[in-house]
N, C-alpha and C positions, 0 to 999 in steps of 0.2 A: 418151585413156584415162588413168586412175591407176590405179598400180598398188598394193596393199595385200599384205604378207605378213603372218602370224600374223592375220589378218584375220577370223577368229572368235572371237579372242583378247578379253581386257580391253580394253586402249588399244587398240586394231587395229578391233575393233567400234566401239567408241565415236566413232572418229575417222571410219567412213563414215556413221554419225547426222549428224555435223555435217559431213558434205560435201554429205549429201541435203540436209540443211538451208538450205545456199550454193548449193543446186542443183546439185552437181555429180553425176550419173547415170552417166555412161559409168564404171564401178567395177567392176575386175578383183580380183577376192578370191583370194588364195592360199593353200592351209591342208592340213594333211591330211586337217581333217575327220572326224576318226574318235571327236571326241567329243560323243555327243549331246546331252548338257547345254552344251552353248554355242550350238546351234543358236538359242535364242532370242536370242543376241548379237545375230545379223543377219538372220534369219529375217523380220522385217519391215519392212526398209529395203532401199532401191533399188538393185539392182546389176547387171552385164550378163554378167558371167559366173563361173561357180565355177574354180579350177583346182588340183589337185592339186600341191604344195609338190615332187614327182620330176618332173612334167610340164613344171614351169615354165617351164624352160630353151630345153624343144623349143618350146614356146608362146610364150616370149618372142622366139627369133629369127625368128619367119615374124611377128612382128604390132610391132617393135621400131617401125617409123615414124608407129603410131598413137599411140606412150605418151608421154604429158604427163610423167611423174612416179612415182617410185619410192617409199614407205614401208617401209622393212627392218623389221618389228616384231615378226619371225616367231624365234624360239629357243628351246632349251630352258634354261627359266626358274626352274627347281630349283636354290635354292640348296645344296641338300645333296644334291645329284646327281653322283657317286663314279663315274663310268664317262669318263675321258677321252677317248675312242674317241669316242662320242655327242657329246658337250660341242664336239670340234674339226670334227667333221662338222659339225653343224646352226649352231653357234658364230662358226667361223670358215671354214672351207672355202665354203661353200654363203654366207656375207657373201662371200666373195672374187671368187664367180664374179658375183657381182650385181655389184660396184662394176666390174668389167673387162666385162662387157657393156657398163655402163653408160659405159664409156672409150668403147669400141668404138663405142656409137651415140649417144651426145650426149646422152643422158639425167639429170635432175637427180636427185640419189642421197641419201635421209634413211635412216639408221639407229638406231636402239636401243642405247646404250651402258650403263651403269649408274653408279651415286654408289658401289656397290660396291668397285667398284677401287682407291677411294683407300682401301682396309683400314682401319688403327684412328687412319688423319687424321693422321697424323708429320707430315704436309707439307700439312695444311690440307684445304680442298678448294674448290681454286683449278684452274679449268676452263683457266688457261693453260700449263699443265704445264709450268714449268719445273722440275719434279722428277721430271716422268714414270718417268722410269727407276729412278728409287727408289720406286716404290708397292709395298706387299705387300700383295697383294688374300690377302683371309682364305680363301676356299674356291676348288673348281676353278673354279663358275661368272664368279666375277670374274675368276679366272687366261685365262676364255676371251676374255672383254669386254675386258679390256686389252690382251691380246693383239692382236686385230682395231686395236683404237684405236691402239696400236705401228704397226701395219704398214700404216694408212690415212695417217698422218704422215709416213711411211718415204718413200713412192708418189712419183714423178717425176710417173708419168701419171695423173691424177684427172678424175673427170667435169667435166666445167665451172659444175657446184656439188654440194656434198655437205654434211652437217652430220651429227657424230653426238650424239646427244643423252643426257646422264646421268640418268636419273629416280633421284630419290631415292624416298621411301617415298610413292607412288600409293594412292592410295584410290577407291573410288565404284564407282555402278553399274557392274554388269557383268563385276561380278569372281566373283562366287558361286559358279561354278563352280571353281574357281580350289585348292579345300582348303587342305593347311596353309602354302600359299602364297598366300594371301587376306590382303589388308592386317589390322593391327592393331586398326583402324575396324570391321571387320566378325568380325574372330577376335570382340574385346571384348562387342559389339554380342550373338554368339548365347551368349556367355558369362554375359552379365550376362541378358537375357531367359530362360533357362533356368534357371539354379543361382541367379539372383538375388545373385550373388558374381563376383567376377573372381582368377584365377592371376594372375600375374606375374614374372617371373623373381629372384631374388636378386640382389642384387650379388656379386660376387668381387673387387673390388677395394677398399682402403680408402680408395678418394678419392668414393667415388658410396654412395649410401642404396639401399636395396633399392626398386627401380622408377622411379628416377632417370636410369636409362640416356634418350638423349635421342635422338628422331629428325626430319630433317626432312620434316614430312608436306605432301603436294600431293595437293590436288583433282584426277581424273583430269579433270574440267572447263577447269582450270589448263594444265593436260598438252596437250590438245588445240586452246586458243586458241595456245600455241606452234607444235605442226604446221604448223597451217595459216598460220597467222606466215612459215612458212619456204617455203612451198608458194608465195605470194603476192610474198613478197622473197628473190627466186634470187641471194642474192651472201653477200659473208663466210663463202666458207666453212669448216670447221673444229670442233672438238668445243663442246659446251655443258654445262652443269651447267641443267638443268630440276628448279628445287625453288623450294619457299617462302623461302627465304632464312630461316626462323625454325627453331627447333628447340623440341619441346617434349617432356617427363618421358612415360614411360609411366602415369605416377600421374595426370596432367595428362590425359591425353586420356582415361584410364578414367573422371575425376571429368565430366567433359564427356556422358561416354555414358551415367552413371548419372543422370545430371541430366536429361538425354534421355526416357531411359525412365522416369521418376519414382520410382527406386528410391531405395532406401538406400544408399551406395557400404559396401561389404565386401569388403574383399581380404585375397588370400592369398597368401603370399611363396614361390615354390618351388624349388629349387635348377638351376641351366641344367645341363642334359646334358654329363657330362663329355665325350663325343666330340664335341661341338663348343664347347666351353666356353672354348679359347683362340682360336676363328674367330669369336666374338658381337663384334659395333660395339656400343661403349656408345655415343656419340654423332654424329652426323654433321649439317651442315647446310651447305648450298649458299653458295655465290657466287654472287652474280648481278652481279656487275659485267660483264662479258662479254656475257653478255646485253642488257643495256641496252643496252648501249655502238653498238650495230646499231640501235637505234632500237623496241625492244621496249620500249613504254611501257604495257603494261595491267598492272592490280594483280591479286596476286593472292588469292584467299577469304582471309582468316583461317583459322585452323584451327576457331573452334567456329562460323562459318561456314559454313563446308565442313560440316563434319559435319550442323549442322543442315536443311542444303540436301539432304545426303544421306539422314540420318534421315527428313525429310517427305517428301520425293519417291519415294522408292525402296525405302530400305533396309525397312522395316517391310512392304511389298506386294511386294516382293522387284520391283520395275518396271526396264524396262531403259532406257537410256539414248536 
């Protein structure tokens, strides 16, 4: 068996498309479930059983010597999510008891980390963390992700593989359900089909142009040829930066989308929300040196790429993955 948590989820769906794909069937989905517009994430792909995200725990010890393999992809994913209580439960407590199961029964252990953590890039974003302890993650949600990532490092006893993986700015099918935490690719996309116009944020500071802020964007496509990367090669283990290694303008990737849709590009500059206006990344883009370094040799989409792959196939039929 594999085991998948958030597994209704964006990357968490998508990633049992492409286990069915490899054939892999025996797929234990973890989730709560209780949101019906995701249902068509997995709704049509091949799996052996549902499990409730409270259940897990009792389900996992009575069937612990059938499991192949662990996907942690399951959290609360709100980056403007103000409840710390919630954020250290689903965050970091409920990752703890999974990585110590996973001691307990020899289980190989992937997690979801985020590019979040490394806040506004002081110190790069260098997946080898020799600065770790200097990162200031902008919001709670990263304060939760580094946290986990602190105390996976900490650990004497670890599974006898683990990896936790940083995604930077994910894109693609199967996000739609997702609202104002829907990649930029798809915010843009119902923006520009709609109003025939794109918003964009302003700058605040005087070294960046207004919509110059920079992000590195990854095809969930990208995302998931890593997983199973990791699933396939059970060694090296330790944290990853999963991004494009490129970074590109908000202006950049809207000109891309307008291009797309055969509009005219028109934008509009609007000021970032003071209560989060000293937490916004102007820029971030990955390392991938670390990566490679393991023998991770596939390229990955370009950005207008990606998009285009996504525009044709999906995004416009709203098709899932």
């Amino acid at each position: 068996m594999i085991v998948i948590t958030g597994s209704s989820g964006f990357i968490g769906s998508c990633l049992l498309s492409k286990l069915n794909y490899l054939n892999f069937k025996d797929i234990v989905l973890v989730d709560n479930f209780d949101n019906i517009k995701k249902e068509k994430n997995y709704s049509n792909n091949i799996f052996s059983k549902k499990i409730n995200r409270k259940d897990f725990f009792y389900w996992l010890n009575k069937n612990e010597k059938f499991i192949q393999f662990i996907f942690h992809l399951g959290a609360r994913t709100n980056t403007l999510e103000t409840n710390i209580e919630i954020l250290n439960e689903l965050n970091f407590q409920y990752s703890v008891k999974i990585w110590n199961t996973c001691v307990k029964f020899g289980i190989p252990f992937l997690y979801a980390s985020s590019a979040s953590v490394y806040g506004s890039g002081e110190f790069n974003f260098d997946d080898y963390d020799k600065n770790i302890d200097n990162y200031k993650p902008l919001n709670l949600y990263a304060q939760s992700k580094l946290k986990f990532d602190l105390w996976c490092l900490s650990q004497k006893k670890q599974p006898y593989f683990w990896a936790g993986l940083r995604f930077f700015n994910v894109y693609g099918p199967n996000e739609y359900h997702k609202g104002p935490m829907r990649s930029m690719v798809l915010n843009l996309f119902d923006q520009i089909t709609s109003n025939q116009s794109v918003n964009l944020f302003k700058s605040h500071k005087s070294n960046c142009n207004d919509g110059e802020q920079k992000r590195d964007f990854i095809y969930v496509k990208d995302v998931i040829e890593v997983l199973v990367f990791f699933l396939l090669n059970r060694k090296n283990s330790g944290i990853y930066n999963v991004g494009s290694g490129e970074s590109y303008s908000f202006n950049y990737l809207a000109n891309i989308i307008f291009e797309n849709c055969k509009i005219i590009p028109k934008f509009n500059y609007i000021d970032i929300p003071v209560s989060f206006r000293e937490k916004y990344q102007y820029f971030t883009k990955s390392n991938q040196k670390k990566l490679r370094s393991i023998g991770y040799k596939y390229d990955f989409f370009p950005l207008r790429e990606g998009i285009k792959d996504y525009f044709d196939n999906y995004l416009t039929s709203r098709s899932y993955f």
